[in-house]
C-alpha positions in Angstrom: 15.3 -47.4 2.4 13.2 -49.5 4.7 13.1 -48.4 8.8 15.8 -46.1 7.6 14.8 -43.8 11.0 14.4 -46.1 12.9 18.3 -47.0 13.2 19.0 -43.6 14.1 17.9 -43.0 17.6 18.4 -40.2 19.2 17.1 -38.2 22.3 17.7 -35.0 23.1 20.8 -33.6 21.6 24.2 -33.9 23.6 24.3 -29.7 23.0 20.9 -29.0 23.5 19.2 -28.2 27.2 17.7 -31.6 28.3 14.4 -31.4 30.0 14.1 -30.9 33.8 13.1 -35.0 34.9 11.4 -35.0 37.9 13.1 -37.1 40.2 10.7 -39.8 41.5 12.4 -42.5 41.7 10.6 -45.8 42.7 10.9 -48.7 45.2 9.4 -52.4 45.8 6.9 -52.7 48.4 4.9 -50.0 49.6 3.0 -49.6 52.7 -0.9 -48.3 52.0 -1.0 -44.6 52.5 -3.7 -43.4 55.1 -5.8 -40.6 53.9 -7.7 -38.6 56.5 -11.7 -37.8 56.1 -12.0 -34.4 55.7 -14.2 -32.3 53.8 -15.5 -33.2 50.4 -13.8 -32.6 47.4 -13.3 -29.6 45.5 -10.7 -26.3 45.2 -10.9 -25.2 48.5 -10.6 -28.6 50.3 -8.4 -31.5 50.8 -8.7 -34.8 49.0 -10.8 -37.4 51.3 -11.9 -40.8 50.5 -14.9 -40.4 47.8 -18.1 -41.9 46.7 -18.0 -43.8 43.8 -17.9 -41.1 40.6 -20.7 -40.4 39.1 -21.4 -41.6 35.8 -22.5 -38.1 34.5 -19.6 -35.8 34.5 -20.7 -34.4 37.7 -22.2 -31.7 39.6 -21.0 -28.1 39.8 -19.3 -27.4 42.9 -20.9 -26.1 45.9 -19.7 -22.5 45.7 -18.6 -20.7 42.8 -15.3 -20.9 41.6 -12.9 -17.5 41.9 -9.7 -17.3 40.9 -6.7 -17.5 43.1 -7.1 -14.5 45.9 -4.2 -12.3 47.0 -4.7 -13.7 50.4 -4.3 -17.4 49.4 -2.0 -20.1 48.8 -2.7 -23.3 46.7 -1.2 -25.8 48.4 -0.5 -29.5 47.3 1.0 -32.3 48.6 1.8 -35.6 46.5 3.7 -38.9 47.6 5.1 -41.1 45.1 4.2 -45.1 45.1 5.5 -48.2 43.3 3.3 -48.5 40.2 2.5 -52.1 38.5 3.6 -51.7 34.9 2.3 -54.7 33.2 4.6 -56.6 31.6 4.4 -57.4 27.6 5.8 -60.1 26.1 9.4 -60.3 25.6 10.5 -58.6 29.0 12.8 -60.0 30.3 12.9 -60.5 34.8 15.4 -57.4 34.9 13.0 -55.3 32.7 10.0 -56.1 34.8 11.9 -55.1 37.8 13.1 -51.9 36.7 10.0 -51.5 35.8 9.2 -49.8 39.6 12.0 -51.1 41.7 14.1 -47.6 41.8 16.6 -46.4 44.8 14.5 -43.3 45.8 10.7 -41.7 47.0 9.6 -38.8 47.5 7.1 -36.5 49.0 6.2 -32.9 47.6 4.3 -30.5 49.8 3.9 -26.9 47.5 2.7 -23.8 48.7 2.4 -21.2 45.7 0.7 -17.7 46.1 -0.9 -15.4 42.4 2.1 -13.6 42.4 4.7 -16.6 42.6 5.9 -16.7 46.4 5.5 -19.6 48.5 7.7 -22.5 49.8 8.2 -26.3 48.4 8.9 -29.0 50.9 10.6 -32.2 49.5 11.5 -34.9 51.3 13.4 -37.7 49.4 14.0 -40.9 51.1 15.7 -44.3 49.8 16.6 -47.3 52.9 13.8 -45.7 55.6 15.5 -47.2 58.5 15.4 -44.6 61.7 19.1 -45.8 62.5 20.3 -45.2 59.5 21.9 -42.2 58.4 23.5 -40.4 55.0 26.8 -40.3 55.5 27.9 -36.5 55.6 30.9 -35.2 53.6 32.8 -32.4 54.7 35.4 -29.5 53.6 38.6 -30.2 55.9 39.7 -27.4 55.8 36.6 -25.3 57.1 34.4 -28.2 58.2 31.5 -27.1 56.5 29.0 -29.7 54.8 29.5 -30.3 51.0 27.2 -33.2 50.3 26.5 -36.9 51.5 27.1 -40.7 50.8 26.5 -43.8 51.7 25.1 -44.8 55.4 26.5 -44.9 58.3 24.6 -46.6 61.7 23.9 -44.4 65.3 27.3 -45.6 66.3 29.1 -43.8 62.6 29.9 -46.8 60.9 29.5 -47.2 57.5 26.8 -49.5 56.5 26.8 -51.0 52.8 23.8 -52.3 51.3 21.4 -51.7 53.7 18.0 -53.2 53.4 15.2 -50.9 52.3 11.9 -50.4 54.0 8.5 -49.5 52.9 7.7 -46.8 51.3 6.1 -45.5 53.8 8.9 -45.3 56.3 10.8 -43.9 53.5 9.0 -40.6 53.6 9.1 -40.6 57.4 12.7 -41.4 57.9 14.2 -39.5 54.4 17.7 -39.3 53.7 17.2 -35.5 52.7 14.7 -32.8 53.3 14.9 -29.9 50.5 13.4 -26.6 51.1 12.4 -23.5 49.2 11.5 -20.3 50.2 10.1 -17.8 48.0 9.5 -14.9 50.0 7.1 -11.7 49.7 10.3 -9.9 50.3 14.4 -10.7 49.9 15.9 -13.6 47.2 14.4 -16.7 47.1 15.9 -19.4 48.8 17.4 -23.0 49.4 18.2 -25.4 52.2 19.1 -28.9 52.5 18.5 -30.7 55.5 20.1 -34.0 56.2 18.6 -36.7 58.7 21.7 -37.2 61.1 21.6 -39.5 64.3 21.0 -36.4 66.6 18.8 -34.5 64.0 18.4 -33.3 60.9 21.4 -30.5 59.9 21.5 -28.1 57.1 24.0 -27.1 55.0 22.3 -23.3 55.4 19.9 -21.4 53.3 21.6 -20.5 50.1 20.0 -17.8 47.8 19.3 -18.5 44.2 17.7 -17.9 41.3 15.6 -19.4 38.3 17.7 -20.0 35.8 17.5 -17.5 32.6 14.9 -16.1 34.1 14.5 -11.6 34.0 14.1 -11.0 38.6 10.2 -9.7 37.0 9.0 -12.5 35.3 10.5 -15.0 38.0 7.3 -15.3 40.3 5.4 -16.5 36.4 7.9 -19.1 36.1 7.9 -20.3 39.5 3.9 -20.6 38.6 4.6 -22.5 35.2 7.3 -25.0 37.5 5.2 -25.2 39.7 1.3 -25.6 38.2 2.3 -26.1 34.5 1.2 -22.7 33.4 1.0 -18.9 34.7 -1.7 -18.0 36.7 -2.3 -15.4 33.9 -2.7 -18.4 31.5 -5.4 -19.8 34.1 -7.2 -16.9 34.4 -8.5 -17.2 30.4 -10.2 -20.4 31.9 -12.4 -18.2 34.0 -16.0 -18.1 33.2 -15.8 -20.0 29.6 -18.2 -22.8 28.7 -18.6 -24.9 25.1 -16.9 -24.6 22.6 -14.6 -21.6 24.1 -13.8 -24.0 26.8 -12.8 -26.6 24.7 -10.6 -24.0 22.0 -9.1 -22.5 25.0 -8.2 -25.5 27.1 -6.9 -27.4 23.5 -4.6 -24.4 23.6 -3.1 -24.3 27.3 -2.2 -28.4 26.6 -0.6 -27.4 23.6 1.4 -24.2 25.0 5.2 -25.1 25.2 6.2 -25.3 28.6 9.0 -27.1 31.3 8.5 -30.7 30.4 8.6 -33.4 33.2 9.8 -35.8 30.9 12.1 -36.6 28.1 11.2 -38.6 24.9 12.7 -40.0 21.8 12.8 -37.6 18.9 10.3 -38.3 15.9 11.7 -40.6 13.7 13.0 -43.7 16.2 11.3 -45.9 17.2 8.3 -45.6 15.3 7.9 -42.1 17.2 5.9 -39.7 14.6 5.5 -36.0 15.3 1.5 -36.6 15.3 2.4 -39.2 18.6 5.4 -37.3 19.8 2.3 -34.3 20.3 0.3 -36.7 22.3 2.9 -37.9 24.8 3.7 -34.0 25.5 -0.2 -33.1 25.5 -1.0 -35.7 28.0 2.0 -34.9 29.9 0.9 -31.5 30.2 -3.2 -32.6 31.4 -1.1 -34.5 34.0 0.8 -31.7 35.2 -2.3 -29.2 35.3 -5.0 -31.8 36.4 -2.1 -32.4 39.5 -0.9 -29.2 40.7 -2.9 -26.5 38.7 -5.9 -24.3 40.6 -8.1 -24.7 38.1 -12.6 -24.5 37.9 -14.5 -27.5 37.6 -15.3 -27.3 33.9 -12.0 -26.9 33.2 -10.6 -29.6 34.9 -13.2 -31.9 33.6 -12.7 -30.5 30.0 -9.1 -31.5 30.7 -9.8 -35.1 31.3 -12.6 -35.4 28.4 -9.8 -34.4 26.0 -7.2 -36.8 27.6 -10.2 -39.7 27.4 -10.4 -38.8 23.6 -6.8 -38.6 23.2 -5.4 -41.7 20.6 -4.8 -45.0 22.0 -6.9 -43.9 25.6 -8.2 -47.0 27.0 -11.2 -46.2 29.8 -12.4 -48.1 32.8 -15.1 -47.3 35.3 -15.2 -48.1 39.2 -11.2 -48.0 39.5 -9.7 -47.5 42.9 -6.6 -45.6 43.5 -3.9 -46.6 46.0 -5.8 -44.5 49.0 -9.2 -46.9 47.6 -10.6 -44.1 46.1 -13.0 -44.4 43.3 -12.7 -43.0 39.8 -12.4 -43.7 36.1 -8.7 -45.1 35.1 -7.6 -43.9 32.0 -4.2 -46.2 30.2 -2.0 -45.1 27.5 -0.2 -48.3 26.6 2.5 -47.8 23.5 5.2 -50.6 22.5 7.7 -51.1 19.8 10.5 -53.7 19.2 12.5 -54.7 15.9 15.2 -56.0 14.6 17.0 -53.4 11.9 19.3 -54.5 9.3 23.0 -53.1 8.6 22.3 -50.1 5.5 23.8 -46.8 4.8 22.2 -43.8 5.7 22.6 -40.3 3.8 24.6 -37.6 6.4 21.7 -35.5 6.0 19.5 -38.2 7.0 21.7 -38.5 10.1 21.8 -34.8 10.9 18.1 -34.3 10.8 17.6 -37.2 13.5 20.1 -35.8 15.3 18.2 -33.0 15.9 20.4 -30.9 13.8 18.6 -28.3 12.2 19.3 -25.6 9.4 22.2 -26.2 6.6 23.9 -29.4 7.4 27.7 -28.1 8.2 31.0 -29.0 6.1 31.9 -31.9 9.1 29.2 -34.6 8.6 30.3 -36.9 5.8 28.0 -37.5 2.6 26.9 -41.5 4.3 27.3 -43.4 6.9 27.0 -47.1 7.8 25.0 -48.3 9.9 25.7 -52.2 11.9 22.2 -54.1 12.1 20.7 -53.6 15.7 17.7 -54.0 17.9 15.8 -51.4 18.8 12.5 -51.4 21.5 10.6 -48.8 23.2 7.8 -48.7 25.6 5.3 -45.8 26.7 2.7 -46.3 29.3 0.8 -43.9 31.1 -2.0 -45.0 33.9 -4.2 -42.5 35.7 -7.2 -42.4 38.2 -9.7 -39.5 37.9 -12.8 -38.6 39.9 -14.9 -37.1 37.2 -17.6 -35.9 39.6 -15.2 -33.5 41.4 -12.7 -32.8 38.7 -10.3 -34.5 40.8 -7.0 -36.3 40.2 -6.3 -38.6 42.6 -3.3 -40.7 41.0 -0.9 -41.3 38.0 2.1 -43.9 37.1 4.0 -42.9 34.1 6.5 -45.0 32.7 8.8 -44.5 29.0 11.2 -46.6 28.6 14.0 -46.3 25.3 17.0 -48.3 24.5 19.2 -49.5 21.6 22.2 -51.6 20.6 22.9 -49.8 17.5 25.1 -46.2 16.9 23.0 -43.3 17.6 23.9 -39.8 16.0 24.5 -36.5 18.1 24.7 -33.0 17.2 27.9 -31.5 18.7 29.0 -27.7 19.6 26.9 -24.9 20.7 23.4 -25.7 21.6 22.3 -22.7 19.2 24.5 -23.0 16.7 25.4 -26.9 16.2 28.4 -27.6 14.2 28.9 -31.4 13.4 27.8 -34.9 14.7 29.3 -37.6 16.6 28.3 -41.2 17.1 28.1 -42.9 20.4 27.1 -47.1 20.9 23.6 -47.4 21.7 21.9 -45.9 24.1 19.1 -46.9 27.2 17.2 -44.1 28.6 13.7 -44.1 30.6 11.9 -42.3 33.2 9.5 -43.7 36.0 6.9 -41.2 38.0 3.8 -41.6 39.9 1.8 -39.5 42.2 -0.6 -40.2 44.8 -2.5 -36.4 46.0 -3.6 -36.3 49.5 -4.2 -32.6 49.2 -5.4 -29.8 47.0 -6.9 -27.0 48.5 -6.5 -23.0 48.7 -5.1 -21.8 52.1 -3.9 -18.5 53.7 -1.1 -20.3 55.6 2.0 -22.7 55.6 1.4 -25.2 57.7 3.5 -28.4 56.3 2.0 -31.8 56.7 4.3 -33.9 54.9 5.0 -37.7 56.4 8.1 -36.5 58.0 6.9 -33.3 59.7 5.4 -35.6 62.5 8.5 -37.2 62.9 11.2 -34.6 63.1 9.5 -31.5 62.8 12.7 -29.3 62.3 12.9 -28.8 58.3 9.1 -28.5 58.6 9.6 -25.5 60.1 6.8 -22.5 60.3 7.5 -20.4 57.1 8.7 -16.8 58.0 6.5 -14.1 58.5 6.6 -12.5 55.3 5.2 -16.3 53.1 2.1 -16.1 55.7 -0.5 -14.1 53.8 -2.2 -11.3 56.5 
């Protein structure tokens, strides 16, 4: 049966735990984002405007690389920008746009210790107008903030459809500031502040913890949430050259972990398990290359294996949106087609589904199918400064949608009973990160775009996240 799969598309199951998407949600027109000269690159510094790479894969660092100490922190901080997708053929104006034009930016400043404590700064801005405000919404009863909407001007009116500024302004002038503490001592916790006409509020620290996660083992998930692996995991980096190098960083790209991102299952949309593999592996480089403290080698072994990844498209002498020089690496995937009206088998269905084990009494022996049109796009762009190990950028964009009826699994997420039908679906996730700063450091001192306005969610961590 011809393209049989491809009429069954299906993301993650309705019952099934969806993957944790980042939410960096894009805007038109973004003002350039000044990066300070500071020391050169390398683990224990921030990123500063480099020489051009070096063809050669680079020199070693100037001081050996240890691991993480138990006096330090390693601290990022990432802004998001509006990446260019280039348009194929067929887009239509609307796709283009949607392409990068989303409500929301963000800024992510991350502080995270070798046994899991620390303190994540997110700022999350969508209109960046300094007299503008989010509307707050309150309990009547007891007054106390439950959440927020719309805008409203200095003088509390509601505004609709404000204009949005740059990007830049943005993350200066955010609707929301979210913070969270993981202390050396006491629960973790989490605080939203709220940009107000007289200052940001709160709606008070609340205590919390990761989900499913044993109170011991918390501090190696925060790491994996975090960095994209335990420290534990990093440490087997240590030391290794060659061909261990190669074995052992092969294995910490394929190791399951918290996925940024979610994808079409194999068998739509001409998704195979082989290319399903190398949209999670490359994921995964992302994530480490980003947040991870990792050596040198390892960080360069990274990006050899995303370079020899299928489909990898390399270009020397790129600049990122700070014009910093590196080699740009592009993943570019599309598919589109027209699939004609068949019947399917109802075990066919429950596979792509997601179903798995004994198909249950419930799904009928066939079903038919209308014809449809189905299209997907996956592109991935990067900027990487081979000389220091460095990654200075990404722009990831996946993009899935159809007009057909896509199959479900229904009931429990571990034990499935059935499938359902629902008309078509359109899914997609957009993300990009521009790093300012990866370094080690002993202190939290946040530096994130709206700290130097409104210093008041930025405040000093308590005494027990500064490392004595």
């Amino acid at each position: 049966m011809p393209h049989m799969d491809d009429a069954l598309l299906t993301t993650t199951p309705a019952n099934a735990r969806a993957p944790r998407l980042r939410r960096v949600l894009l805007a038109v027109g973004m003002a350039s984002v000044a990066v300070s000269a500071v020391a050169a690159f390398g683990p224990n510094s921030r990123l500063a405007a480099p020489a051009a790479a070096a063809a050669a894969e680079g020199p070693a660092p100037s001081a050996p690389w240890t691991s993480l100490g138990s006096t330090e922190y390693f601290h990022t901080l990432l802004t998001t920008f509006d990446p260019k997708i280039p348009a194929r053929p067929g887009d239509s104006a609307k796709d283009i746009a949607g392409m990068y034009r989303y409500p929301q930016n963000e800024s992510v400043e991350q502080w995270l210790d070798n046994e899991g404590h620390g303190r994540t700064v997110r700022a999350d801005g969508s209109i960046g107008d300094p007299d503008l405000f989010p509307g707050l919404i309150r309990d009547k009863r007891t007054g106390l903030i439950q959440g927020y909407g719309g805008y409203v001007n200095r003088a509390g009116a509601q505004v609709d459809n404000p204009p949005r500024h740059p990007i830049a302004d943005q993350l200066k002038y955010p609707d929301t500031v979210g913070v969270t503490d993981r202390p050396r001592a006491g629960s973790p916790t989490s605080t939203l502040w709220m940009r107000q006409a007289s200052g940001f509020v709160s709606d008070g620290a609340r205590a919390y913890r990761l989900p499913g996660t044993p109170a011991g083992r918390a501090g190696a998930q925060a790491q994996v949430d975090a960095w994209g692996a335990s420290l534990r995991d990093l440490h087997a980096l240590d030391g290794l050259a060659g061909t261990k190098l190669r074995v052992a960083v092969r294995a910490l790209v394929a190791k399951r972990g918290r996925n940024d991102f979610a994808y079409p299952l194999p068998g739509a949309y001409d998704v195979t398990q082989a290319s399903l593999a190398r949209s999670l592996r490359v994921v995964r480089a992302l994530k480490l290359l980003g947040s991870a403290p990792l050596p040198l080698a390892a960080r360069q072994e990274l990006f050899a294996q995303l370079a020899a990844e299928p489909g990898a498209k390399r270009a020397e002498g790129a600049a990122d949106r700070a014009g910093r020089s590196g080699t740009r690496l592009t993943f570019d995937t599309a598919y589109s087609r027209d699939l004609p009206a068949r019947r399917i088998t109802g075990s066919a269905a429950w596979r792509l589904a997601g179903g798995t084990g004994p198909v249950p009494p419930s799904v009928r022996a066939t079903y038919d199918l209308k014809a449809y049109h189905a299209e997907r796009r996956w592109y991935v762009d990067l900027v990487f400064d081979r000389a220091s190990g460095e990654l200075l950028q990404y722009a990831y964009y996946s993009r899935w949608r159809n007009n057909g009826r896509v199959p479900q699994v229904t009931g429990p997420y571990r034990h499935p009973s059935g499938i359902k039908f629902h008309s078509g679906e359109s899914q997609g996730v957009t993300d990009s990160a521009l790093y300012t700063v990866r370094e080690r450091t002993t202190t939290i001192m946040p530096t994130s775009p709206v700290c130097g306005v409104d210093p008041t969610p930025c405040a000093r961590a308590p005494k027990e996240l500064t490392k004595q």
